[in-house]
C-alpha positions in Angstrom: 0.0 0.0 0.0 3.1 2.4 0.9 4.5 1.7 -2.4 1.5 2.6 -4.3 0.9 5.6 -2.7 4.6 6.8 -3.5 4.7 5.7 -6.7 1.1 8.2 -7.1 3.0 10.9 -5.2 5.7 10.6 -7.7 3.9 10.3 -10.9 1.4 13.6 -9.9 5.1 15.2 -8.8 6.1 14.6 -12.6 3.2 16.0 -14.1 2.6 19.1 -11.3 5.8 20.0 -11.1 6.4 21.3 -14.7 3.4 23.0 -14.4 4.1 24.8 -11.6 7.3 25.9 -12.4 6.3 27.1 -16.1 3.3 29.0 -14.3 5.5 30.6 -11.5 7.9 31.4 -13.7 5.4 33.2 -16.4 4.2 35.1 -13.1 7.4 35.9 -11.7 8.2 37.7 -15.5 4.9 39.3 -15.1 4.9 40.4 -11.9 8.5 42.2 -12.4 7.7 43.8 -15.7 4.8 45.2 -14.3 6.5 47.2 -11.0 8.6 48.6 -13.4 6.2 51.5 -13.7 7.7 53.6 -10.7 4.5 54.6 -9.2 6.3 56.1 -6.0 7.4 59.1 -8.1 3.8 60.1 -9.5 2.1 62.5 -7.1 -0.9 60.6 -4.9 -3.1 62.9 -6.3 -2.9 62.5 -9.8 -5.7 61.0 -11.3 -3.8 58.4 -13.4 -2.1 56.7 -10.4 -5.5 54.7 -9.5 -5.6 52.9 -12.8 -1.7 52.3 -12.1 -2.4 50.9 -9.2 -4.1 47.4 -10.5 -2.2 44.7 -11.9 -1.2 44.3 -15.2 -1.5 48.1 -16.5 2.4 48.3 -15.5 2.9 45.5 -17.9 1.1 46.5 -20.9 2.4 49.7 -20.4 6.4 48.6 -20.3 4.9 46.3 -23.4 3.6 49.5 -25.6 6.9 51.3 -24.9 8.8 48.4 -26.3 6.6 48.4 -29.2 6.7 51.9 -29.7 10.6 52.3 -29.3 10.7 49.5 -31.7 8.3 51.3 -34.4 10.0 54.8 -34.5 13.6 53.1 -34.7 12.4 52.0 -37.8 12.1 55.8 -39.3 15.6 57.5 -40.7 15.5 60.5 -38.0 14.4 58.9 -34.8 16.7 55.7 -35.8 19.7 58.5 -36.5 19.1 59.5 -33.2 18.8 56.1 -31.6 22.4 55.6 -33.2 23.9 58.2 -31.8 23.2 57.3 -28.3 24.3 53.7 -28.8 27.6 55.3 -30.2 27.9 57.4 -27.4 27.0 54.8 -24.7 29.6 52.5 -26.5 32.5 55.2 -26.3 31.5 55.7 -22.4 34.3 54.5 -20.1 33.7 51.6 -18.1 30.0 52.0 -19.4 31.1 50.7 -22.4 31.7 47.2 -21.2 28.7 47.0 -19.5 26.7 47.7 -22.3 28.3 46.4 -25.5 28.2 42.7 -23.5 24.5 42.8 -23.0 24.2 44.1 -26.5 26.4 41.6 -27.8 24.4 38.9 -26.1 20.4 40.0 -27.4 21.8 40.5 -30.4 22.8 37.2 -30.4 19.3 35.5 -29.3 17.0 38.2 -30.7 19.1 40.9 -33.0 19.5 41.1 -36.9 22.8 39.2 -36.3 22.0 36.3 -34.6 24.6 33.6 -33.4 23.1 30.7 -32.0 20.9 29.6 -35.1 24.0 26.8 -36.6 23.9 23.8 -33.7 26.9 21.9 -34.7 28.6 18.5 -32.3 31.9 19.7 -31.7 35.0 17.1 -30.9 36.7 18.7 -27.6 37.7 15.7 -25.0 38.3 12.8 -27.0 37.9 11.3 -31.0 34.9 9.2 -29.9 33.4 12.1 -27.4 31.0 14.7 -28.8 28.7 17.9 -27.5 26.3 20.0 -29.1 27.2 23.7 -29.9 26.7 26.5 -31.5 28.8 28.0 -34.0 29.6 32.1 -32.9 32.1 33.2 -35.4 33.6 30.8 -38.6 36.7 32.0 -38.7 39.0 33.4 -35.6 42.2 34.3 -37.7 42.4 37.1 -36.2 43.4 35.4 -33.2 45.9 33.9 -34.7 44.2 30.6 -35.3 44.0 29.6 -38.7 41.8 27.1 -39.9 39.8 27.5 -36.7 36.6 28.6 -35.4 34.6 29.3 -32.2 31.8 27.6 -30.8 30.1 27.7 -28.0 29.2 24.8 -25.8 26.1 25.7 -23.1 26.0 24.0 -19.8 23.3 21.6 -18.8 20.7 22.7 -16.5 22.0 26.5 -16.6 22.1 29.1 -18.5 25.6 29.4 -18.6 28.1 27.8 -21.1 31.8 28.0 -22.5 33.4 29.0 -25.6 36.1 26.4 -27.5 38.3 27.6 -30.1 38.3 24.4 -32.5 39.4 23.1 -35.4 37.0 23.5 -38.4 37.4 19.4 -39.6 36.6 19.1 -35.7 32.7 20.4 -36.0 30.3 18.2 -37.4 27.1 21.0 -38.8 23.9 20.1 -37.4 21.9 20.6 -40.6 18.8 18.4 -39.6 17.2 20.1 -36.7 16.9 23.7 -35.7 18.5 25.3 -33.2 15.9 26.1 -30.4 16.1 22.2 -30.8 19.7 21.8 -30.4 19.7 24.1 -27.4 17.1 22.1 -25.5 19.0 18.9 -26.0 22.0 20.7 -24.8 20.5 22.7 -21.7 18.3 19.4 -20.8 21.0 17.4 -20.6 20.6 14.8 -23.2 17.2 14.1 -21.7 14.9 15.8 -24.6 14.0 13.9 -27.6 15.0 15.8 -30.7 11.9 15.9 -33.4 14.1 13.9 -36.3 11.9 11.8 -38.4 13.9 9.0 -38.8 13.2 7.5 -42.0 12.5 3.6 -42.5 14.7 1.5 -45.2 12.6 -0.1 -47.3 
């Protein structure tokens, strides 16, 4: 009886406990976009601080901005502008850093110039040993390493990961599956099944 019962404890933990992290995770973004609003600094008697007040407004409100910032960097003056300032924040001292390394890395996910869209296995322990990775720049001659090429390797169960200089005949490309794919496989620790059809020999 003490055996069933566990093994119903466990099989409810594996379907609840997904759940409940995706949901507490979706609310946890939610609820921290959504105080980003500083309501402390708007007077209490302005009228537009009741509807501030309830939740959500904050968030659709950061949301529209995003939008908006996004729609008038699209038009030649406003963009010109936006250009400058990125120019200017990138000349900053010690600003600089800070802000070309979080550019560097949305741009990578998200920009025009994304990185982590060719999952390759990369050789890096042994002939027989491989890992998944993502190609970040195709040729680093300019560090003095001809013939190689970077690629970055992300850690299971984190967000972190390293970076492997390589030789090129050392990558194997990754052409049939896509990368979001690739990086689940990678992050999940092997554990994900990868949508390959796998074709029958007739």
């Amino acid at each position: 009886m003490a055996a069933r019962v566990l093994r119903y404890f466990f099989q409810g933990l594996l379907i609840l406990a997904p759940i409940g992290i995706t949901a507490f995770t979706i609310y946890w973004a939610f609820i921290t976009i959504d105080n980003l609003v500083p309501t402390s600094l708007i007077p209490e008697d302005t009228f537009i601080l009741k509807y501030l007040r309830y939740k959500g407004v904050g968030f659709i409100l950061v949301l529209l901005l995003i939008i908006a910032v996004g729609y008038l960097s699209s038009s030649f003056i406003v963009g010109r502008i936006f250009d400058l300032f990125d120019h200017l924040l990138e000349r900053t001292p010690f600003i600089k850093y800070i802000y070309t390394s979080v550019k560097d890395v949305f741009d990578a996910f998200v920009g025009e110039k994304k990185k982590f869209d060719h999952p390759v296995l990369v050789q890096l322990y042994g002939i027989d040993v491989w890992e998944m990775g993502f190609i970040t720049q195709a040729d680093v001659s300019h560090l003095g390493l001809e013939g190689y090429m970077a690629v970055y390797v992300p850690h299971a169960y984190a967000i972190t990961g390293k970076v492997f200089m390589v030789p090129k005949e050392r990558v194997k490309p990754l052409s049939h599956i896509s990368a979001g794919e690739a990086m689940k496989f990678a992050v999940s620790g092997g554990v994900t099944n990868i949508g390959i059809e796998v074709k029958s020999e007739k």
